[in-house]
N, C-alpha and C positions, 0 to 999 in steps of 0.2 A: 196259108191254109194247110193245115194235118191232113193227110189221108192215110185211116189206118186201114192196114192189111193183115192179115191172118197170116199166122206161121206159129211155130210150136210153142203149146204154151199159152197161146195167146189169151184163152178164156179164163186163166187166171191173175192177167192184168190189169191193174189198176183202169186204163183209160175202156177197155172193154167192158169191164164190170159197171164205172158211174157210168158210162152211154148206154148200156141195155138196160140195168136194173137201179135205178135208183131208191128205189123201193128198200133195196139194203143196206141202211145205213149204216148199221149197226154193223154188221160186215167190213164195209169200208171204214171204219172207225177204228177195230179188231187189225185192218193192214197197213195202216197210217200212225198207229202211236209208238211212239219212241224212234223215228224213218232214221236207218244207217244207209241209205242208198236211195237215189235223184234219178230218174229217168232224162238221159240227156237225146231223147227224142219230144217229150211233152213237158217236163218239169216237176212232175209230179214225184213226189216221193213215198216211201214205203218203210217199212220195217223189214223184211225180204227180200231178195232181188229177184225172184221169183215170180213178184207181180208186178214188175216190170219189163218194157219192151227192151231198152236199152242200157240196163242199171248200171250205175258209179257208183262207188263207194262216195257217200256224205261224211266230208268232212269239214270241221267249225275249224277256222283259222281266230280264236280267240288271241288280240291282242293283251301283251300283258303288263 
């Protein structure tokens, strides 16, 4: 089980933003396309690191 906690930043996080407002989708649509960064606290990814809690850089290990 997650427990999340507030700390800076926090209200512009992906896992805070879908748990209060899901109402904005369209919003979370806008922080989610094209994601260069993984939150490796919930999985979720982003286009910003910004709006995540704990962001990696996302990268594709394309075999070739």
């Amino acid at each position: 089980m997650i427990i999340l906690t507030k700390h800076k930043g926090h209200d512009k996080h992906l896992c805070k933003i879908i748990v209060g407002d899901m109402e904005e989708i369209e919003k979370i649509k806008r922080l989610v396309y094209d994601p260069k960064f993984i939150c490796a606290k919930c999985g979720r990814a982003a286009n910003k690191e910004e709006n995540l809690c704990e962001p990696q850089k996302l990268v594709f290990d394309i075999p070739s």
